[in-house]
N, CA, C and O atoms as CSV, one atom per row, in Angstrom:
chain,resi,resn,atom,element,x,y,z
A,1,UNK,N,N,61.762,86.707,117.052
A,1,UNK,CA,C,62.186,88.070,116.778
A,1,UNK,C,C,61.052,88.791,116.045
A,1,UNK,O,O,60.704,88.481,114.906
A,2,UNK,N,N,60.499,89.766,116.763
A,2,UNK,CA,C,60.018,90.709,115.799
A,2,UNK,C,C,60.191,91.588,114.453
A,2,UNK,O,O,61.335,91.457,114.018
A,3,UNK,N,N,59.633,92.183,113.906
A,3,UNK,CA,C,59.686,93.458,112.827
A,3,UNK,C,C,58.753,94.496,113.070
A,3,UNK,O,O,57.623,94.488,112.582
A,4,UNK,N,N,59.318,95.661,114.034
A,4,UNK,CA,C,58.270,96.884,114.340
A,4,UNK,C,C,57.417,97.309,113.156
A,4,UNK,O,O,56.285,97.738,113.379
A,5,UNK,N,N,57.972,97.202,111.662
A,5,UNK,CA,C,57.276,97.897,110.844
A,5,UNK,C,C,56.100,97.016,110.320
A,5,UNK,O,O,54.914,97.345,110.300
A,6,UNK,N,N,56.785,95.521,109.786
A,6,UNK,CA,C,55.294,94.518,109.743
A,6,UNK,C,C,54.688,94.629,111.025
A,6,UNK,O,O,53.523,94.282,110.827
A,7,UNK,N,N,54.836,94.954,112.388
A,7,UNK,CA,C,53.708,94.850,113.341
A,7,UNK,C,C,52.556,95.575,113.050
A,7,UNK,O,O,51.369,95.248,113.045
A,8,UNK,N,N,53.466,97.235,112.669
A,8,UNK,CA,C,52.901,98.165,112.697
A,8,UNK,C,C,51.930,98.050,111.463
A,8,UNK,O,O,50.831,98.541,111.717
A,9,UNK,N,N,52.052,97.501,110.121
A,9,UNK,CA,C,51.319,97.299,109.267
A,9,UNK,C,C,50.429,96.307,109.531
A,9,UNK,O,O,49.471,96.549,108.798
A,10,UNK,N,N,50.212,95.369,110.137
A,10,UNK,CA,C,49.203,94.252,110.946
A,10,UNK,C,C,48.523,95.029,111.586
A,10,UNK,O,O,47.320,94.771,111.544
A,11,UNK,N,N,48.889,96.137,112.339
A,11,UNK,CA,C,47.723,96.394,113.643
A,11,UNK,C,C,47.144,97.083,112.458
A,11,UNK,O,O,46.028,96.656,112.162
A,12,UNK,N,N,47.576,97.976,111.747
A,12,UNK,CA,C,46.895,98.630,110.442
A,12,UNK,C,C,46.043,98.451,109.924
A,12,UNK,O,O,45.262,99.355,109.630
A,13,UNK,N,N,45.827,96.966,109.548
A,13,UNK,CA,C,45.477,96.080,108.724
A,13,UNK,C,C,44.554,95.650,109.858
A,13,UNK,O,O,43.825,96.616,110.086
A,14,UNK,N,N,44.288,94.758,110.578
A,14,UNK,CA,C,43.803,94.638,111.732
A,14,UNK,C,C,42.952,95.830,112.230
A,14,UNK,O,O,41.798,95.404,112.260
A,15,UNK,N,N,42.971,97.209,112.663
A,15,UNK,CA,C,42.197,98.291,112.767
A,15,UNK,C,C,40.905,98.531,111.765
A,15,UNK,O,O,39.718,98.744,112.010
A,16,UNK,N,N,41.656,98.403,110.515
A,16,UNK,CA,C,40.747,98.582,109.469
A,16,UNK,C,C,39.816,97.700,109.393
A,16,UNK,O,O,38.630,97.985,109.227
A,17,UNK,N,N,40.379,96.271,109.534
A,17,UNK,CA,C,38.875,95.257,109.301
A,17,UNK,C,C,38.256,95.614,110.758
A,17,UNK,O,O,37.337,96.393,110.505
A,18,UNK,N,N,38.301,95.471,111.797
A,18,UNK,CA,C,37.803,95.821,112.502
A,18,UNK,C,C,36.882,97.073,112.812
A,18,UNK,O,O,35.982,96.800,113.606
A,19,UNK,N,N,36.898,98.129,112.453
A,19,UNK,CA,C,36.543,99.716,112.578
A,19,UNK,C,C,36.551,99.846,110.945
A,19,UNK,O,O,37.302,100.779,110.662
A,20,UNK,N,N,36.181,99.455,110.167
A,20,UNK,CA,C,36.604,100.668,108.597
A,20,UNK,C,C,37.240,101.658,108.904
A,20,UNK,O,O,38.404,101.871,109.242
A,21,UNK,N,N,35.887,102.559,108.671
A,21,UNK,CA,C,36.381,103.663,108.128
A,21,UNK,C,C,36.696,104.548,109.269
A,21,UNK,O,O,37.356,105.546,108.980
A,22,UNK,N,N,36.266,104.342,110.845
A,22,UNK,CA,C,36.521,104.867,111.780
A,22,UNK,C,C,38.220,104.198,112.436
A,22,UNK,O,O,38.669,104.370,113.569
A,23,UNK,N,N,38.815,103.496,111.378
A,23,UNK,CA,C,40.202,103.128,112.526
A,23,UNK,C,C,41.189,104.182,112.391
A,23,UNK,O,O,42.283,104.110,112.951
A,24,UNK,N,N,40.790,105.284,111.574
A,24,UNK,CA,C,41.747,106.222,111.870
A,24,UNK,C,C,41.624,107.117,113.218
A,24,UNK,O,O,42.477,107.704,113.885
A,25,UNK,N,N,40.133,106.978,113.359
A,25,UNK,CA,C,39.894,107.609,114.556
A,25,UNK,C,C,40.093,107.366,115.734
A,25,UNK,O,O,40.442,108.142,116.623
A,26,UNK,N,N,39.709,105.431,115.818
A,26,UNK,CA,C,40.275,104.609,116.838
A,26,UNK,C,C,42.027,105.141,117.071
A,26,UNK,O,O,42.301,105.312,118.259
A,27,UNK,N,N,42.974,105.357,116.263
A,27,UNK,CA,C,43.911,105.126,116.549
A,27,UNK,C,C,44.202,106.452,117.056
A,27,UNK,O,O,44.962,106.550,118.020
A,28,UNK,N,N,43.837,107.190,116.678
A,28,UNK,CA,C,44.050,108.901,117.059
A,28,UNK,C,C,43.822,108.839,118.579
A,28,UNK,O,O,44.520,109.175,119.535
A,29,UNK,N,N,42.676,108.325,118.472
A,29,UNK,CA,C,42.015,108.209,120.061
A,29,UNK,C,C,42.917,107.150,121.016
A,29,UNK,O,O,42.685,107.223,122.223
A,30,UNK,N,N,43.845,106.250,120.609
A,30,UNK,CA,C,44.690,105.669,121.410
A,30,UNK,C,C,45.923,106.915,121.487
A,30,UNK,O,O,46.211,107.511,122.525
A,31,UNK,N,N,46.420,107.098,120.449
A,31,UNK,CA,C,47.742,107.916,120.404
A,31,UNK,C,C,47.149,109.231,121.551
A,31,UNK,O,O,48.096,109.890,121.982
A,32,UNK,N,N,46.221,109.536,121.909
A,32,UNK,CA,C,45.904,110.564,122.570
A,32,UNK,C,C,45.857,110.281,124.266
A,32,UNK,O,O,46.225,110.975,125.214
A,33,UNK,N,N,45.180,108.826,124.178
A,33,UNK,CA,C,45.533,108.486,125.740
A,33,UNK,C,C,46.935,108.075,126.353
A,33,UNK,O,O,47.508,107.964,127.437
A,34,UNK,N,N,47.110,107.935,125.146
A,34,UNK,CA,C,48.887,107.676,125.168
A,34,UNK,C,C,49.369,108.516,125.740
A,34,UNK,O,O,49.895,108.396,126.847
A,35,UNK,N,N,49.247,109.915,124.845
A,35,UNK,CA,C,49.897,111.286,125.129
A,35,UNK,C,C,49.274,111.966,126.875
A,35,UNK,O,O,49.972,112.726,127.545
A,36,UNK,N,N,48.157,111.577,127.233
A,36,UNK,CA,C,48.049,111.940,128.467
A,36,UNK,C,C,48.144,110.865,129.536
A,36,UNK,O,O,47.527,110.919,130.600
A,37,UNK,N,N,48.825,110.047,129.234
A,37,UNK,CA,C,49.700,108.822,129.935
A,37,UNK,C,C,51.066,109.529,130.086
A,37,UNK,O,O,51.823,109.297,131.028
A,38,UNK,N,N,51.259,110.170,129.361
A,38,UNK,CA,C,53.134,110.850,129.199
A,38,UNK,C,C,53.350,109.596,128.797
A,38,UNK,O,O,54.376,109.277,129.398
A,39,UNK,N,N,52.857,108.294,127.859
A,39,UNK,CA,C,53.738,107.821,127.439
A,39,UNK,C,C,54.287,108.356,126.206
A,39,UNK,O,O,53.463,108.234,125.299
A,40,UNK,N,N,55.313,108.874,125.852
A,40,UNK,CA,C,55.742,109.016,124.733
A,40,UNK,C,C,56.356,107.852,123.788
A,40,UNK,O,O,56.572,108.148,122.613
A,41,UNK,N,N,56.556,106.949,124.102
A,41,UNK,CA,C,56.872,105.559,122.938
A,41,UNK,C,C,55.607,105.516,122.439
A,41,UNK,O,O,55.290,105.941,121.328
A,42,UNK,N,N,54.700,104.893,123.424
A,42,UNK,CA,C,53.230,104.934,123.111
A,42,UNK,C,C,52.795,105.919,121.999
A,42,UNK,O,O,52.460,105.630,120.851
A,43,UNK,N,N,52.848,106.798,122.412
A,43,UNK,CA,C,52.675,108.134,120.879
A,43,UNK,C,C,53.083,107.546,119.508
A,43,UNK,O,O,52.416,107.218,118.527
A,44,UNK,N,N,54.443,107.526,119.783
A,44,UNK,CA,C,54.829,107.525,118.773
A,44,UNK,C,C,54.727,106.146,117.825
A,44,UNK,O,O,54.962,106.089,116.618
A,45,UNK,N,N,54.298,105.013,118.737
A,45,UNK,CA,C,53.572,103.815,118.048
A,45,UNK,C,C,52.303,103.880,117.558
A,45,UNK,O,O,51.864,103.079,116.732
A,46,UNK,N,N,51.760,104.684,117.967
A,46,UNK,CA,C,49.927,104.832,117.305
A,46,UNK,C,C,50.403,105.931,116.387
A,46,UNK,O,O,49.993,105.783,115.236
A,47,UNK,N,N,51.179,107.024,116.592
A,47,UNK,CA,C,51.178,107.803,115.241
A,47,UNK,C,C,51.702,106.992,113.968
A,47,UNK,O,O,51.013,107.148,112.960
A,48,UNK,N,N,52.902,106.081,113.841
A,48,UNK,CA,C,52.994,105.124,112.685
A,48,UNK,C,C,51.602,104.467,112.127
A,48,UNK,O,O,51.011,104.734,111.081
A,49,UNK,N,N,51.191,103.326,113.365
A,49,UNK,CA,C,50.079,102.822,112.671
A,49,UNK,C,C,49.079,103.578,112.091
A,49,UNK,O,O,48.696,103.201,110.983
A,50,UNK,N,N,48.381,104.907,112.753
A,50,UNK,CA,C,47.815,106.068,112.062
A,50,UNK,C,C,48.179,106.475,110.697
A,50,UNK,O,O,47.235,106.832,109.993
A,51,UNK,N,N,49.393,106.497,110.162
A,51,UNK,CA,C,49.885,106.843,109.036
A,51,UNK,C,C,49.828,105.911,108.507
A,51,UNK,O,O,49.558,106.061,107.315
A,52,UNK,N,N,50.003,104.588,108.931
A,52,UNK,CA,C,49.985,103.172,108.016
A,52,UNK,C,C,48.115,103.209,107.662
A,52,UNK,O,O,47.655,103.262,106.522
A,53,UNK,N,N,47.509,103.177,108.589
A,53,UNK,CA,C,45.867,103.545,108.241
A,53,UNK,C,C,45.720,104.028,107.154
A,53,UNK,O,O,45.306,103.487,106.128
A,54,UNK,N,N,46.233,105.636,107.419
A,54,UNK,CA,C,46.184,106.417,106.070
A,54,UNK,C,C,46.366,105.570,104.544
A,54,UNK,O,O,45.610,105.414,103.585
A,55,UNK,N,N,47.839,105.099,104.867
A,55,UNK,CA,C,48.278,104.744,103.363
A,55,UNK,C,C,47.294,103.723,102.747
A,55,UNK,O,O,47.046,103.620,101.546
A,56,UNK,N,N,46.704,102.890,103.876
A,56,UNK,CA,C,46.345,101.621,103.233
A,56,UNK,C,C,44.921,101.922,102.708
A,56,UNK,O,O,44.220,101.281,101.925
A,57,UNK,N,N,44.692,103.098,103.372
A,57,UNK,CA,C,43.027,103.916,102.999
A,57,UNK,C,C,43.026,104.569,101.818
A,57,UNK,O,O,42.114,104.137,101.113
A,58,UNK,N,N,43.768,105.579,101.199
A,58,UNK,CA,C,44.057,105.873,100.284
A,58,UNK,C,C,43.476,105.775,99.076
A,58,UNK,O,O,43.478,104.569,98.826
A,59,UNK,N,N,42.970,106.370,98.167
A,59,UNK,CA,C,42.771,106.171,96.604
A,59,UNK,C,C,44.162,105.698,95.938
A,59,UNK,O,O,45.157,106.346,96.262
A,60,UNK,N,N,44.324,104.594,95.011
A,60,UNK,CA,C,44.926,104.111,94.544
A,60,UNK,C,C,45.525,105.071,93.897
A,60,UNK,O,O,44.793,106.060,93.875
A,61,UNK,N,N,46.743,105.280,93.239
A,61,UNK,CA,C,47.423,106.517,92.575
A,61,UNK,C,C,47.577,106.269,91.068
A,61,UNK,O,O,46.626,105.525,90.829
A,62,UNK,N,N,48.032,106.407,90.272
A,62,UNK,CA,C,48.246,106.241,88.233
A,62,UNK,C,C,46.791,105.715,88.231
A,62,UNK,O,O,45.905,105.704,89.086
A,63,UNK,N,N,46.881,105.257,86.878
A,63,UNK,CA,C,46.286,105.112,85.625
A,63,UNK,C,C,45.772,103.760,85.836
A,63,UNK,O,O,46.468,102.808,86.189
A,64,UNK,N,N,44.231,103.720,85.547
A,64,UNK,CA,C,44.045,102.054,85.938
A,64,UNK,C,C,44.262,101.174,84.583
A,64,UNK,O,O,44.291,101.664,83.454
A,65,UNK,N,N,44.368,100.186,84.802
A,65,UNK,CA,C,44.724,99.261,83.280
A,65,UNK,C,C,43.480,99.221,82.651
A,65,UNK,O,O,43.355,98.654,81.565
């Protein structure tokens, strides 16, 4: 049995070591062939991992110890 959301955080995770700082771009650039596939699931699976990119890219947030 799967978990869409740990997948989606693996390919995340996975993009990034692979591509740094360009896996947001990689993924944009899938979600886009997606979108002129008319797949729409497709879309909407690269836009998560895209946002999971984001988060995991991020500047850390509060106060450091």
């Amino acid at each position: 049995m799967t978990n869409p959301e740990l997948d989606t955080w693996r390919a995340a995770a996975l993009l990034i070591k692979q591509h740094g700082e360009d896996a947001q771009l990689v993924a944009l650039k899938r979600q886009a062939e997606m979108a002129m596939s008319d797949d729409f699931e497709g879309v909407e699976v690269w836009r998560r991992i895209r946002r999971a990119i984001m988060d995991l890219q991020a500047p850390p947030v509060g106060r450091a110890h």
